[in-house]
C-alpha positions as CSV (number, residue, x, y, z in Angstrom):
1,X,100.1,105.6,142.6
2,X,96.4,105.5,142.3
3,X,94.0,106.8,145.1
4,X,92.5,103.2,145.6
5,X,95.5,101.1,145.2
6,X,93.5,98.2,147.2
7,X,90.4,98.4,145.3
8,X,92.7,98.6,141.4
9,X,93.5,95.0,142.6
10,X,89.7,93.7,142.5
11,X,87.9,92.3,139.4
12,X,86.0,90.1,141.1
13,X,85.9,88.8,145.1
14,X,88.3,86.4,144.5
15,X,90.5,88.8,144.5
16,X,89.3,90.6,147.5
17,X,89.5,86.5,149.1
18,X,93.5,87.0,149.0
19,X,93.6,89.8,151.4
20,X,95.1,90.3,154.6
21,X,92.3,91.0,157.3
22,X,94.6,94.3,157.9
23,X,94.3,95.3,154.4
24,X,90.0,95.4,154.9
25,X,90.5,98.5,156.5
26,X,91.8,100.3,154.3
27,X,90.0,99.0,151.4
28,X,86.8,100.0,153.0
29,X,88.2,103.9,153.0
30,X,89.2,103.4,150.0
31,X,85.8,102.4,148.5
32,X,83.9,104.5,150.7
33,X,85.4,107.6,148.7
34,X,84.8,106.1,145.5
35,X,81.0,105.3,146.3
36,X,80.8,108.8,147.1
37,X,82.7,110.4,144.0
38,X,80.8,108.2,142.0
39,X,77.3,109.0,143.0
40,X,78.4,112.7,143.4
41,X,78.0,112.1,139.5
42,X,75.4,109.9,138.4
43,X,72.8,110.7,141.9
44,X,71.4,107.7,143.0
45,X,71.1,106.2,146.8
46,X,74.2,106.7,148.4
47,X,73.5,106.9,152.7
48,X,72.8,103.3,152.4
49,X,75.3,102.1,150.6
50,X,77.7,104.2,152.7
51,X,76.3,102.2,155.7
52,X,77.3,98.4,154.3
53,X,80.6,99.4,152.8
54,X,82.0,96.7,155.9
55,X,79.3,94.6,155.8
56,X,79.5,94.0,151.6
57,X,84.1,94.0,151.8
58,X,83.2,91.1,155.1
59,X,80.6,89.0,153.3
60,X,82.2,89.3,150.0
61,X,85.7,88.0,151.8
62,X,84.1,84.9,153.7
63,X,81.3,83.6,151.6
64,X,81.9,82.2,148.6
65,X,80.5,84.5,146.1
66,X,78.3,83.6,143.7
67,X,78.0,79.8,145.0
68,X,77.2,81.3,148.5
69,X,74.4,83.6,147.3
70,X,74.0,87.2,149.1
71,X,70.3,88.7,148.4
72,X,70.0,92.2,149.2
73,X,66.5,93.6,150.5
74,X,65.6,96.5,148.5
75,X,68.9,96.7,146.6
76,X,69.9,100.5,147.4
77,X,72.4,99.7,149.3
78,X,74.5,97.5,146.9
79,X,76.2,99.8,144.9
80,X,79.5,98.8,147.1
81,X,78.6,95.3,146.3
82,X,78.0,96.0,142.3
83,X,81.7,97.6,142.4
84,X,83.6,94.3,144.2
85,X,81.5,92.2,142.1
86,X,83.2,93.0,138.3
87,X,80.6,96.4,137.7
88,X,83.2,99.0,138.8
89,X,84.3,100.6,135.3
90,X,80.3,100.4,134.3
91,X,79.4,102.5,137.5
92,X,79.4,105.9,135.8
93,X,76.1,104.3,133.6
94,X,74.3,103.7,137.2
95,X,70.5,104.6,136.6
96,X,71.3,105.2,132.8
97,X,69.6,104.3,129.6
98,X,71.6,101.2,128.6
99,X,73.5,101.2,131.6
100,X,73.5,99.9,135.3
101,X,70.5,99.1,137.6
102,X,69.9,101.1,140.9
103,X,69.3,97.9,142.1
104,X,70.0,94.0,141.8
105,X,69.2,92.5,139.3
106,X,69.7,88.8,137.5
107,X,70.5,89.8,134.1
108,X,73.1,91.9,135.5
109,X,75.6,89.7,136.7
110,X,75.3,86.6,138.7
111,X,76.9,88.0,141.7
112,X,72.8,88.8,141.9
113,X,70.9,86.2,142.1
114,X,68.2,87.8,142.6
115,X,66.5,91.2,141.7
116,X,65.1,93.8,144.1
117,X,63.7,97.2,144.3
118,X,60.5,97.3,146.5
119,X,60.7,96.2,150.4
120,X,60.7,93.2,152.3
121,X,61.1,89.9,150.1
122,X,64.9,88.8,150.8
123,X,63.9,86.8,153.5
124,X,60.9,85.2,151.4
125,X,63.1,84.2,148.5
126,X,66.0,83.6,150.1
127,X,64.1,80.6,152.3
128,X,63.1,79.6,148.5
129,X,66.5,79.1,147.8
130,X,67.4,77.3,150.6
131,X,64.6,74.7,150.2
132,X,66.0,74.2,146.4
133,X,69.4,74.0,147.5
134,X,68.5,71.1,150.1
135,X,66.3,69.1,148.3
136,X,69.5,69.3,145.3
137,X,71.5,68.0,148.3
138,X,73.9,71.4,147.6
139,X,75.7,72.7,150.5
140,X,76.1,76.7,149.5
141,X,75.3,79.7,151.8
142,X,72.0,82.0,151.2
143,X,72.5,85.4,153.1
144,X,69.8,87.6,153.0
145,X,70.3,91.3,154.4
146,X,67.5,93.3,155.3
147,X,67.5,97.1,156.7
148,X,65.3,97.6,160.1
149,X,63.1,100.1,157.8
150,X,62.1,96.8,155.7
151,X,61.3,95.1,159.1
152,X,58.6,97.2,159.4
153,X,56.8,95.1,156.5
154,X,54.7,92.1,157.3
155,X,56.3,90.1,154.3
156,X,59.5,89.5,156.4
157,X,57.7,88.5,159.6
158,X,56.0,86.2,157.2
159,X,58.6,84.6,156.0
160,X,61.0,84.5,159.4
161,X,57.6,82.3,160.5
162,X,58.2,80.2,157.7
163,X,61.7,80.0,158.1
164,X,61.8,79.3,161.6
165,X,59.4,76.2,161.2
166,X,61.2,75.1,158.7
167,X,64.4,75.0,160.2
168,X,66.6,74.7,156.5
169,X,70.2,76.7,156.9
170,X,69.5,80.3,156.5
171,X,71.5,83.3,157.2
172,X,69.3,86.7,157.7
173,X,71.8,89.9,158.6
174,X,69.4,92.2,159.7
175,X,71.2,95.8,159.4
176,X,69.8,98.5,162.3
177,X,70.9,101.4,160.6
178,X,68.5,103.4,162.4
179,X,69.5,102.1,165.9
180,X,65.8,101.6,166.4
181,X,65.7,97.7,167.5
182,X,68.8,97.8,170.2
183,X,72.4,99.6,170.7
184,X,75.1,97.8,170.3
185,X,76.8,97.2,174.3
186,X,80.6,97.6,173.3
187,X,83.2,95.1,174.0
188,X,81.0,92.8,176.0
189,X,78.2,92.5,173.1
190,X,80.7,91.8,171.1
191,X,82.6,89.1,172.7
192,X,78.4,87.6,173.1
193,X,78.0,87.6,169.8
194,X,81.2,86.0,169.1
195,X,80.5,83.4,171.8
196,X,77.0,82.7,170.6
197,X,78.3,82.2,166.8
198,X,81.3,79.8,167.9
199,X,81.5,76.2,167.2
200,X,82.5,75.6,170.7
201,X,79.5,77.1,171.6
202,X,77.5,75.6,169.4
203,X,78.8,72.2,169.5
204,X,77.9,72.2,173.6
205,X,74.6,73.0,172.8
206,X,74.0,70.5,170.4
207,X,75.7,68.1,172.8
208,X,73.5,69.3,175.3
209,X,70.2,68.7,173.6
210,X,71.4,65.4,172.7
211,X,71.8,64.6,176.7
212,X,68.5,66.6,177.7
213,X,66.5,64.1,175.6
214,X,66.9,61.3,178.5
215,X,65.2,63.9,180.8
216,X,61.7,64.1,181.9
217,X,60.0,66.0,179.5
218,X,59.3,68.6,182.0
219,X,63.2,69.1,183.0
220,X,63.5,69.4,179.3
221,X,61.3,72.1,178.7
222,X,62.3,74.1,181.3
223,X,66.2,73.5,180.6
224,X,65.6,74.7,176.9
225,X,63.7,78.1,178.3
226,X,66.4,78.8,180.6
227,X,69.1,78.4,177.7
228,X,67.0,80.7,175.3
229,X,65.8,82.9,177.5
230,X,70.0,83.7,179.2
231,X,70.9,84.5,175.8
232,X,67.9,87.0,175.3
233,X,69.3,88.6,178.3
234,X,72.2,89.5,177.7
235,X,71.4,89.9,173.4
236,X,67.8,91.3,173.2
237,X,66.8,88.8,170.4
238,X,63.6,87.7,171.9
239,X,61.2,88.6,169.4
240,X,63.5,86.3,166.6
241,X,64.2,83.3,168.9
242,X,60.3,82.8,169.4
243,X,60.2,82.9,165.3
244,X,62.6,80.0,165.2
245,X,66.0,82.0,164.7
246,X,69.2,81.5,166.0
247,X,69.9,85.0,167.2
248,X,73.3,86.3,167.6
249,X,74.1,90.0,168.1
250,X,73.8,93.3,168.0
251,X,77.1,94.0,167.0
252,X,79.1,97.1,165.4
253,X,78.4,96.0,161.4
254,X,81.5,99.1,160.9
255,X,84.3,97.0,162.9
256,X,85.7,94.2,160.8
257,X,87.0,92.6,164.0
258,X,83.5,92.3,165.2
259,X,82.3,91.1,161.8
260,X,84.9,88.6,160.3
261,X,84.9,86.1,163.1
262,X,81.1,86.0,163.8
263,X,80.6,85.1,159.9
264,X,83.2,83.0,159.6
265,X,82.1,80.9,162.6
266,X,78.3,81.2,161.1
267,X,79.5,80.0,157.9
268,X,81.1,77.2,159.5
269,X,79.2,75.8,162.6
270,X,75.7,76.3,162.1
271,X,72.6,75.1,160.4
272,X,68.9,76.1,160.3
273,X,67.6,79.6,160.7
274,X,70.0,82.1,162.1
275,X,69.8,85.7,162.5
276,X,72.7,88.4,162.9
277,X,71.8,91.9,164.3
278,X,74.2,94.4,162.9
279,X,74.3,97.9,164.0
280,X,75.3,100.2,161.4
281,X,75.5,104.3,160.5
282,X,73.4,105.6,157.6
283,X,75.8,107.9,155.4
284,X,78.6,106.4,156.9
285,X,81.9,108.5,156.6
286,X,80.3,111.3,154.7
287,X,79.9,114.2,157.2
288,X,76.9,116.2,155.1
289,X,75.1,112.7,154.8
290,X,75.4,111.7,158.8
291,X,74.2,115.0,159.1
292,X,71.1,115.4,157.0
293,X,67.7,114.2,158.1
294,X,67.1,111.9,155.4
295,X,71.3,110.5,155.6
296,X,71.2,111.4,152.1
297,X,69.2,108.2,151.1
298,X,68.3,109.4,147.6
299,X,70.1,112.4,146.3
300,X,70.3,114.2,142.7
301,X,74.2,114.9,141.8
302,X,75.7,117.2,144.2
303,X,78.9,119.1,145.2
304,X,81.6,116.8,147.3
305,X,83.0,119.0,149.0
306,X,79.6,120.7,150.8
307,X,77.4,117.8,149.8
308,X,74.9,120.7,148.3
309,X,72.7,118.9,145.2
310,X,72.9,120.2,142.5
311,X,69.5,120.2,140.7
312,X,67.4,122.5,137.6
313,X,66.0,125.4,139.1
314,X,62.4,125.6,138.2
315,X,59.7,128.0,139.4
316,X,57.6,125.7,138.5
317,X,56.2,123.0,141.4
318,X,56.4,119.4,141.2
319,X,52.9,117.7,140.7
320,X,53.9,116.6,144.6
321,X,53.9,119.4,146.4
322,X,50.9,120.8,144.5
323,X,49.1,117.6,145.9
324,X,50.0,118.3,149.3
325,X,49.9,122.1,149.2
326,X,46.1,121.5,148.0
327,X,45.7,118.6,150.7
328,X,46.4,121.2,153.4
329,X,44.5,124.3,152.3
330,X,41.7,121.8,152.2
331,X,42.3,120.2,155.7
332,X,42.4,123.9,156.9
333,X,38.7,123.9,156.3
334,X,37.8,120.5,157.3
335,X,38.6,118.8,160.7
336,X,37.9,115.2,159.4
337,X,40.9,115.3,156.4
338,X,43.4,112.8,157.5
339,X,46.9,111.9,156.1
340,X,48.4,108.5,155.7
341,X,51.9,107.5,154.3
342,X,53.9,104.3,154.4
343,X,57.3,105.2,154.8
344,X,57.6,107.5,152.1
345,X,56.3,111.5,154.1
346,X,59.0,113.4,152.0
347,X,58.3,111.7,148.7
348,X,55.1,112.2,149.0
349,X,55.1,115.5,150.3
350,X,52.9,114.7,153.3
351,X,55.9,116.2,155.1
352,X,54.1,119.5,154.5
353,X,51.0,118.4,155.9
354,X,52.3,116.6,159.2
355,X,54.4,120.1,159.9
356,X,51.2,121.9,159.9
357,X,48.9,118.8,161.2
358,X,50.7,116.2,163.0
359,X,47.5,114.9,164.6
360,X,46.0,114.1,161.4
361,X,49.4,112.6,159.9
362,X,49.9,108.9,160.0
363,X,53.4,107.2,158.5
364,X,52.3,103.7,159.4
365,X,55.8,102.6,157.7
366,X,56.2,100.3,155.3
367,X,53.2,98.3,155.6
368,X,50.9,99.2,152.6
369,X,48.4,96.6,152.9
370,X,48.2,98.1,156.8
371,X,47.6,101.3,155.1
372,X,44.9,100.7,152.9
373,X,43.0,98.8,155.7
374,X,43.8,101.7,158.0
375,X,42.5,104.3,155.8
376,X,39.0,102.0,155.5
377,X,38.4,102.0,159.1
378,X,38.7,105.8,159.4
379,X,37.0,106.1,156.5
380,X,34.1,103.9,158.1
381,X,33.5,106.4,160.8
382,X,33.3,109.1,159.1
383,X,36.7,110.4,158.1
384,X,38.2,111.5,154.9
385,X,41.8,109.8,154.6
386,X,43.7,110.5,151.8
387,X,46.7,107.8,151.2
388,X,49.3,108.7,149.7
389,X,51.2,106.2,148.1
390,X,53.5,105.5,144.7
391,X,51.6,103.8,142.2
392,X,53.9,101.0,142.2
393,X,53.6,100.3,146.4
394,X,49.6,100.3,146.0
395,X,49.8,97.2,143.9
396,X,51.3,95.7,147.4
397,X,47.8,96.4,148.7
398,X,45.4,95.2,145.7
399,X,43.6,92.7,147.8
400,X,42.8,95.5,150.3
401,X,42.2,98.1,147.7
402,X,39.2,96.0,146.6
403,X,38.4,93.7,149.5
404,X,38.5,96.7,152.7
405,X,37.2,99.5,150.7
406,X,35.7,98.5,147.3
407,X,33.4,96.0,148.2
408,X,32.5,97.8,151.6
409,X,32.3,101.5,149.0
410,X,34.3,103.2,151.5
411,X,35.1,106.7,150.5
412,X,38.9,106.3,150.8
413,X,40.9,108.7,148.4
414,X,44.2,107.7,147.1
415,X,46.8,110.0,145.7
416,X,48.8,107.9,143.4
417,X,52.1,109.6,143.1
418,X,54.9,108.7,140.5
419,X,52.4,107.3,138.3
420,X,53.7,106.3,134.5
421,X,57.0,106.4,133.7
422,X,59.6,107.3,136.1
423,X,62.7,107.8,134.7
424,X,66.4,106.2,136.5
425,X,64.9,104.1,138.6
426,X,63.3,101.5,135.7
427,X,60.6,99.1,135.4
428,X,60.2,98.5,139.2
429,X,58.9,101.9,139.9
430,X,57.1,102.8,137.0
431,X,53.4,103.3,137.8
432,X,52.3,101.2,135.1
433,X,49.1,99.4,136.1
434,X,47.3,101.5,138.2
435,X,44.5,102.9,135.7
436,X,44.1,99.4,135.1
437,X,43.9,97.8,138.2
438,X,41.4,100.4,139.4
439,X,39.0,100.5,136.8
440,X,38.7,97.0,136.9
441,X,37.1,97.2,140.4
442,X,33.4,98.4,140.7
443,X,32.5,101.5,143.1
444,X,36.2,102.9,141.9
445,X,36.0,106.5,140.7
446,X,39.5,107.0,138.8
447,X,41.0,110.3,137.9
448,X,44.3,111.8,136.3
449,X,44.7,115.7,135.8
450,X,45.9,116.8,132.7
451,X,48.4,119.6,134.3
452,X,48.8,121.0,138.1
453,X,45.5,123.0,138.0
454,X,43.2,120.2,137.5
455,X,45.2,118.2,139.7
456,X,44.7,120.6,142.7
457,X,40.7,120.4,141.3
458,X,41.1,117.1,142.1
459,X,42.7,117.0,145.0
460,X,39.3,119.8,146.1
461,X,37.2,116.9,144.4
462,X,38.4,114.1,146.1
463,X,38.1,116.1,149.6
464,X,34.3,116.9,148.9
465,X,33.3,113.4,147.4
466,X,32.2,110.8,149.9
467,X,29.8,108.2,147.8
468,X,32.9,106.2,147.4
469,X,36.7,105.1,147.1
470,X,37.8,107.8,144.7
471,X,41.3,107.9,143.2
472,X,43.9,110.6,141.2
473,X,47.4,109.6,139.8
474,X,50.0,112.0,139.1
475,X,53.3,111.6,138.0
476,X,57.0,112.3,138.9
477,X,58.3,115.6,138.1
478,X,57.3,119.5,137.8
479,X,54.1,120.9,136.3
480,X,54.1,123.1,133.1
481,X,53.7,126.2,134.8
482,X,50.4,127.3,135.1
483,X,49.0,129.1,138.3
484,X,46.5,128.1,140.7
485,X,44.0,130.1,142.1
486,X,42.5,130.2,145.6
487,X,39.0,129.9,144.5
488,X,39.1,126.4,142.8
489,X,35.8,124.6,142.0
490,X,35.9,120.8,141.8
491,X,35.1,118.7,138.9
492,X,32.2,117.3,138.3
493,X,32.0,113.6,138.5
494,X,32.5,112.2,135.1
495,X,33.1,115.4,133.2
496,X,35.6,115.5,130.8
497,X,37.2,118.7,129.5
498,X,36.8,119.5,125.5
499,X,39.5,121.4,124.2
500,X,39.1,121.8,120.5
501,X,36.5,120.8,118.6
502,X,37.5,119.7,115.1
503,X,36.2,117.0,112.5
504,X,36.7,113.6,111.2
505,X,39.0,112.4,114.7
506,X,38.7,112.5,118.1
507,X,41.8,112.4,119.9
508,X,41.0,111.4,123.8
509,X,43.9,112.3,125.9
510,X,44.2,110.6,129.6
511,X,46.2,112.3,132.5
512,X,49.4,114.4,131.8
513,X,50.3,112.8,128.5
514,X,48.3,115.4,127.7
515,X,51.3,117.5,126.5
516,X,52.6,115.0,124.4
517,X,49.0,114.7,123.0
518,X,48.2,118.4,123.0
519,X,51.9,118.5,120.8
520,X,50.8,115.9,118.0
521,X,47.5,118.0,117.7
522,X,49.9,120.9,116.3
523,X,51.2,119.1,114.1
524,X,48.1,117.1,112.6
525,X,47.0,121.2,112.3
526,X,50.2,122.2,110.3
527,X,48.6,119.2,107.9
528,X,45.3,120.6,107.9
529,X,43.5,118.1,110.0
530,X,42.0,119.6,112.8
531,X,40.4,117.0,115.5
532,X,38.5,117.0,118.4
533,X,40.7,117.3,121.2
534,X,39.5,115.9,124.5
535,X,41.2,116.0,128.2
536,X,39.1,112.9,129.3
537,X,40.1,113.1,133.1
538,X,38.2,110.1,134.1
539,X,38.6,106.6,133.3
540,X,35.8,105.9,135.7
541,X,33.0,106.7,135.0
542,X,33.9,108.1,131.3
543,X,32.3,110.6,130.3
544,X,30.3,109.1,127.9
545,X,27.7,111.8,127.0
546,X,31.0,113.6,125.0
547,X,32.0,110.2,123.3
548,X,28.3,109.6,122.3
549,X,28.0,113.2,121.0
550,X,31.3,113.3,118.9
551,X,30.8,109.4,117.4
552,X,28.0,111.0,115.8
553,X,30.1,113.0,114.0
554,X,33.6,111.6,113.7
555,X,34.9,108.1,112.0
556,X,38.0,107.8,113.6
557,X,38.8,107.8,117.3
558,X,42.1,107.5,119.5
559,X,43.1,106.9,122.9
560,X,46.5,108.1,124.7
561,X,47.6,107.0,128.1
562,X,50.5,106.5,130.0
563,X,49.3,103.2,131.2
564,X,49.1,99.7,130.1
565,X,46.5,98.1,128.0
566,X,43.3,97.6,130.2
567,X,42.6,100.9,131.5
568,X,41.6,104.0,130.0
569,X,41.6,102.5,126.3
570,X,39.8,99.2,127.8
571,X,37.1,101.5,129.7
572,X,36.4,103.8,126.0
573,X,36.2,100.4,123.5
574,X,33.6,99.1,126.2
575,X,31.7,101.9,125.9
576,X,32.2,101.6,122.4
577,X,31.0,98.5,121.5
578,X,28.2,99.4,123.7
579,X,26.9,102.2,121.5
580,X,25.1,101.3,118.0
581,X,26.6,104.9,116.6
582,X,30.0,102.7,116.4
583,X,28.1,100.5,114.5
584,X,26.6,102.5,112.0
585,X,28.8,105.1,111.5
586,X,31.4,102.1,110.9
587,X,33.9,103.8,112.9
588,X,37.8,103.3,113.4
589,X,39.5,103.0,117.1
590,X,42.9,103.0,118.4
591,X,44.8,102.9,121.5
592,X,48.0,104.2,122.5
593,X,49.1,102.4,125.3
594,X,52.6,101.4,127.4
595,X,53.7,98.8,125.6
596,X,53.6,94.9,126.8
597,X,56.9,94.9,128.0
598,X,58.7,96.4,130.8
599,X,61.0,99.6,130.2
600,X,64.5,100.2,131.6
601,X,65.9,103.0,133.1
602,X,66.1,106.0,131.5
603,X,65.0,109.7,130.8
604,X,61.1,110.4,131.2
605,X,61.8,111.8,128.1
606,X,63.5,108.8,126.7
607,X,61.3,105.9,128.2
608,X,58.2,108.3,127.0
609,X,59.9,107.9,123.4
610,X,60.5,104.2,123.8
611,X,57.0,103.3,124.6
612,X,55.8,105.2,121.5
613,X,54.2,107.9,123.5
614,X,55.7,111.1,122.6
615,X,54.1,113.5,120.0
616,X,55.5,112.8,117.2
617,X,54.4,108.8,117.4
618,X,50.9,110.1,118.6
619,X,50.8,112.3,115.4
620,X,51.8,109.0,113.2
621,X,49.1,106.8,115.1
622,X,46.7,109.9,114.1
623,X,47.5,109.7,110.8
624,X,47.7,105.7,109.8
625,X,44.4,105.3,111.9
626,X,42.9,107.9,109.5
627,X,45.3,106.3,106.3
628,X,46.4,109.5,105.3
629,X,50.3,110.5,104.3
């Protein structure tokens, strides 16, 4: 016999459908341990998918899946969901070139029927789909399950707003996994919430507003108050009945005795908005995850027995903890520095600086828009905030980014982490468009070191520059290993760093595909053709007193970044085309760019290779730009 007898039996829920409601016990041990082998191998989240395994078995086994459509906020959490679902045999290519998503994701399978990875917009879409569904005069469930984390976001407030004037069936499972909205009160919030979602229940109080109508208006309205307000009493769901939701809970989301009958009588008896507060446990049956700070939320692979990770051993310091190393020595001289993160201290690394400044730490949650705004007001009076944020969340704030502090010139400086590519977790955090959607906006000073050194230059830059919004990307991933000393200078605004000086090309290198670049110079020298190797470091403003000297000189020029088209490349052929040396000298230009497409999980290494940015494609741009063999 196998270990997960149960789970063998299921291809697809259907399977799962013809189950006892003793066997759902059972089956969630059962793939509980897998989840947990599995990610052991391939890393990847695993606390919250350890923390639905009930939830995903119980609305897999009463909804009918995929005409009753289950959108998952985020998507983290559904790798239980992708193994009931007919993924289980393709799990071991989770986060894999060619293989699974780390998330939902349409073309996958159409047990997802719609794609996720950043915060906050099941509730949005789902309401989408339950507008098409009615005006198709279609009768299917849309379950949307959001974590309290993703509460925190304005976007689902928004759209519970929408929802609740709207009134079109909608089922929202919020999962407290954090126990940070209410506790669950045993047997008697139980037997509420099963109350509450009844048809009995819910047939009287239809009956009853039916009666109430030949009351005075007054009666009415006070009738309908006492009604909502007894059930906030006893269930704490205030906040969502004044939205427009149907509010039943909190319940334990881990006892299928709690869960089974409340969705089955939701499925059944209700209509328009309706929310269900689960309670749940991060890391869920995996002792080193319930007991790590971070419930194990993203982990590398790791050792099942003592949960250690197992990861390369470098010396050599990610590009995020040399941001926040250099963020506090700096904020050790100056009393105005201030912190801001939304939701993301340890991936940013502004754990480091709240440990040794916790007054000048903000983690405002996930609420970027907030944060941007948030860092403009400090800024206005006189403070230096530096937000940290991925590249990826910041395009959640664009309208800020230019409307609070580019228009206004407020010096707010943003350390873009995990710009570029990104590796296993795809398209949906790559950093792709931040060069671009920065330069485009006037005031903007845009940066990208070249190697840890010049980004802790930066970092001193960007602490001692205050005639506007100034910003540095960096990617994901460890330096190359050179040392910083204590007595850095910052950069001069605009300056760009020559390397070599050679003839006939100029090879202008933007942020840390620098190495690549600096690789496809040594082999252009093993042919004899020696250019003019440039570390631009700014896209805004260029540096164009080097450009205009070397155009002079040169008849071919190229541009390398790890960014789409429209940034560095776009800033350079401006200047370009600008400049009557171009002109005259009749010279040749080419970008190397991200190409127009998005790129899949993978390697760094690989999805570098894919775009046609690692040395050796630099080295044959080089070389048909200059028509030589």
């Amino acid at each position: 016999m196998t270990a997960t007898p149960l789970l063998d039996k299921i291809s697809d829920p259907k399977n799962l459908r013809q189950f006892s409601e003793s066997e759902l016990q059972p089956l969630a041990k059962e793939l509980r341990e897998e989840l947990i082998q599995l990610v052991s191998k391939t890393g990847g989240h695993l606390g919250a998918g350890l923390g639905v395994i009930e939830l995903t078995i119980a609305l897999h086994y009463i909804f009918d899946t995929p005409k009753d459509r289950i959108i998952w906020d985020v998507g983290h959490q559904a790798y239980p969901h992708k193994i009931l679902t007919g993924r289980r045999k393709e799990m071991s290519s989770l986060r894999q070139g060619g293989g699974l998503s780390g998330f939902t994701k349409r073309s996958e399978s159409i047990y997802d029927p719609f794609g996720a990875a950043h915060s906050s917009t099941s509730i949005s879409s789902s309401l989408g789909m339950s507008v098409a569904r009615d005006i198709q005069g279609q009768n299917h469930n849309i379950i949307a399950v959001i974590g309290d984390g993703a509460m925190s976001a304005g976007m689902a407030y928004e759209a519970m707003n929408n929802a609740g004037v709207m009134k079109n069936k909608l089922i929202v499972i919020l999962n407290d996994n954090d126990m940070s909205i209410a506790r669950p009160v045993g047997a008697m919030s139980a037997y509420l919430a099963k109350l509450i979602s009844s048809g009995t229940y819910s047939g009287f109080r239809n009956y009853a507003k039916k009666i109430i109508k030949y009351l005075p208006s007054r009666i009415k309205r006070i009738l309908v108050k006492m009604e909502g307000h007894g059930r906030s009493f006893f269930t704490g769901g205030t906040l969502f009945e004044e939205l427009g939701f149907y509010y039943v809970g909190p319940i334990d989301g881990h006892n299928f005795n709690h869960l089974i009958p409340i969705l089955r009588n939701v499925k059944s008896n209700h209509d328009g908005p309706i929310l269900i507060h689960i309670v749940t446990k991060k890391g869920k049956g995996y002792s080193p995850a319930e007991n790590s700070k971070d419930k194990y939320h993203g982990v590398s692979k790791f050792d099942v027995t003592t949960g250690e990770q197992i990861s390369k051993k470098s010396n050599i310091p990610p590009y995020t903890k040399v941001f926040a190393n250099q963020l506090v020595k700096e904020a050790e001289n100056d009393k105005k520095i201030i912190s801001i993160t939304a939701a993301m201290p340890t991936g940013t690394g502004l754990d480091i600086f709240q440990q040794k400044f916790p007054d000048r730490y903000f983690d405002v949650g996930i609420a970027e828009q907030h944060a941007v705004t948030f860092a403009a007001g400090l800024a206005s009076d006189g403070f230096k905030p530096f937000c940290a944020i991925y590249s990826t969340f910041l395009q959640r704030a664009y309208d800020q980014v230019i409307h609070d502090v580019g228009i206004q010139n407020l010096p707010v400086r943003f350390a873009i982490d995990r710009a570029g590519l990104v590796g296993e977790d795809g398209a949906t955090h790559a950093g792709s468009f931040d060069i671009m959607y920065l330069s485009a906006i006037p005031n903007f000073t845009v940066m990208a070191p070249s190697n840890e050194l010049e980004l802790a230059r930066m970092v001193k830059t960007a602490a001692n520059f205050n005639e506007g919004p100034i910003a540095f990307r960096y990617p994901r991933g460890n330096g190359i290993g050179i040392d910083i000393p204590e007595d850095l200078k910052p950069i001069e605004i605009g300056k760009a760093r020559l390397i070599e000086e050679g003839s006939d090309l100029v090879i202008l290198s933007y942020g840390t595909i620098f190495k690549e670049c600096e690789g496809a110079v040594e082999a252009l020298n093993k042919d004899k053709i020696f250019p003019t190797f440039i570390d631009a470091r700014f896209a805004k403003p260029l540096d164009t007193q080097i450009i205009s000297k070397y155009i002079k000189s040169h008849k071919f020029i190229l541009t390398v970044e790890e960014g789409v088209i429209g940034g560095f490349s776009a800033q350079v052929s401006a200047y370009l085309q600008s400049n009557k040396d171009y002109y005259i000298n009749n010279i040749k230009y080419k970008n190397i760019t991200l190409p127009d497409r998005f790129i899949d999980q993978d390697t760094q290494a690989n999805q570098i290779g894919l775009s046609g940015l690692d040395s050796e494609m630099i080295y044959r741009a080089a070389k048909d730009l200059m028509n030589v063999g």
